[in-house]
C-alpha positions in Angstrom: 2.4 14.5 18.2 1.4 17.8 19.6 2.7 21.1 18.3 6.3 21.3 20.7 6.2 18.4 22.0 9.6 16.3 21.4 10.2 13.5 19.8 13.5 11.3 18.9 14.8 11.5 15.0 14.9 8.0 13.5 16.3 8.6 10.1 16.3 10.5 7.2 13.4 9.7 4.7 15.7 9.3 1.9 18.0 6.8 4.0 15.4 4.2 3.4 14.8 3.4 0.1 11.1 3.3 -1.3 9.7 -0.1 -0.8 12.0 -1.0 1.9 12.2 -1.4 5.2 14.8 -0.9 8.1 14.8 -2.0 11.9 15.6 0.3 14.7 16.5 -1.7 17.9 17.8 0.8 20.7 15.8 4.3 19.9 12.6 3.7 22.0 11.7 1.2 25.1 10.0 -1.2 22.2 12.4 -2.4 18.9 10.5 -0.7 16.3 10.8 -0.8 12.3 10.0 1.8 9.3 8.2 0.8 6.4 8.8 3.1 2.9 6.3 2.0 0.6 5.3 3.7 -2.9 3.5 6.5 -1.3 3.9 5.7 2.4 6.3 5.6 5.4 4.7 3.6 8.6 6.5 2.9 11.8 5.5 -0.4 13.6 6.6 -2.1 17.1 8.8 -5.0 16.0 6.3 -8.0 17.7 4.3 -10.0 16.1 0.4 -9.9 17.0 0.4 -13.5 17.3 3.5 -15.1 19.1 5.7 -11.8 20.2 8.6 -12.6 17.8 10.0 -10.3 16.0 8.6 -10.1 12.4 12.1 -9.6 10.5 13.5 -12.9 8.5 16.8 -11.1 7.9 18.4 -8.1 9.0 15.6 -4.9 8.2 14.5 -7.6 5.8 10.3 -7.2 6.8 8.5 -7.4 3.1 7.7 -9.9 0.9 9.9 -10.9 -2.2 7.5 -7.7 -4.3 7.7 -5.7 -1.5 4.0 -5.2 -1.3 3.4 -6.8 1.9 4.9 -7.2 5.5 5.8 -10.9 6.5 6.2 -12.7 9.2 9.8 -14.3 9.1 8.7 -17.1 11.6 5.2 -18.1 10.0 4.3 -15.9 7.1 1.8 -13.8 8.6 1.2 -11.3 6.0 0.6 -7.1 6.6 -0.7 -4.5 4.6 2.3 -2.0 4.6 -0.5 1.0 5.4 -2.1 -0.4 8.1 -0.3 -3.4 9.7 -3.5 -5.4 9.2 -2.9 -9.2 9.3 -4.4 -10.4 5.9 -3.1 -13.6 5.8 -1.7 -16.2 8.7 -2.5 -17.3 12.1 -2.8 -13.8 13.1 -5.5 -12.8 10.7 -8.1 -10.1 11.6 -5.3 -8.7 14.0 -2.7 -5.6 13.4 0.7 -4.7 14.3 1.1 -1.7 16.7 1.8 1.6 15.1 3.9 4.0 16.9 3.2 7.7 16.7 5.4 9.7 14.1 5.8 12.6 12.4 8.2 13.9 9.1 9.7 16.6 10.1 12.2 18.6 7.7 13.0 15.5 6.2 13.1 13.6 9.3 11.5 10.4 10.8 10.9 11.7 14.0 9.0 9.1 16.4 6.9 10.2 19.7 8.9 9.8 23.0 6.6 7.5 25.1 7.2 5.9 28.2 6.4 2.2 28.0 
């Protein structure tokens, strides 16, 4: 994000505990989720790369059982939480779709874009 430029809070960092995950339907035109790893927070478009489902098995339920990877819950396809790369699954090779964000005093502050 530019310097000024707005953007639409999300959550609080420390409303989403680390190495866990939390869906966010209704905030931009695409359903997008957080990801809080050990070190990192990512913000993905809800879709999977290969069929367009959404990725959660459960309600913000997006990682694996160790929480070291994001899974697929309607074929397993497996992420690395940094990157969104598809390491595993019929979607290998391909990523999930970051969406621009920022921390901002605390904040998880995503982009305002007009898809």
């Amino acid at each position: 994000m530019s310097a000024g430029s707005a953007g639409k809070k999300l959550c609080l960092i420390e409303d989403i505990a680390p190495r866990s995950s939390k869906a966010f339907d209704e905030v931009a035109a695409k359903p997008l989720f957080v990801v809080r790893g050990a070190e990192e927070i990512a913000v993905y478009v809800n879709s999977c790369p290969h069929l367009g489902v959404p990725l959660d098995w459960a309600p913000d339920r997006f990682l694996s059982l160790d929480c070291s990877l994001i899974v697929c819950g309607t074929h397993g396809a497996e992420f690395r939480v940094q990157d969104g790369f598809c390491i595993s699954g019929p979607c290998r090779g391909k990523a999930l779709q970051k969406y621009p964000h920022k921390i901002e005093n605390g904040w998880i502050v995503i982009e305002d874009q007009d898809e």
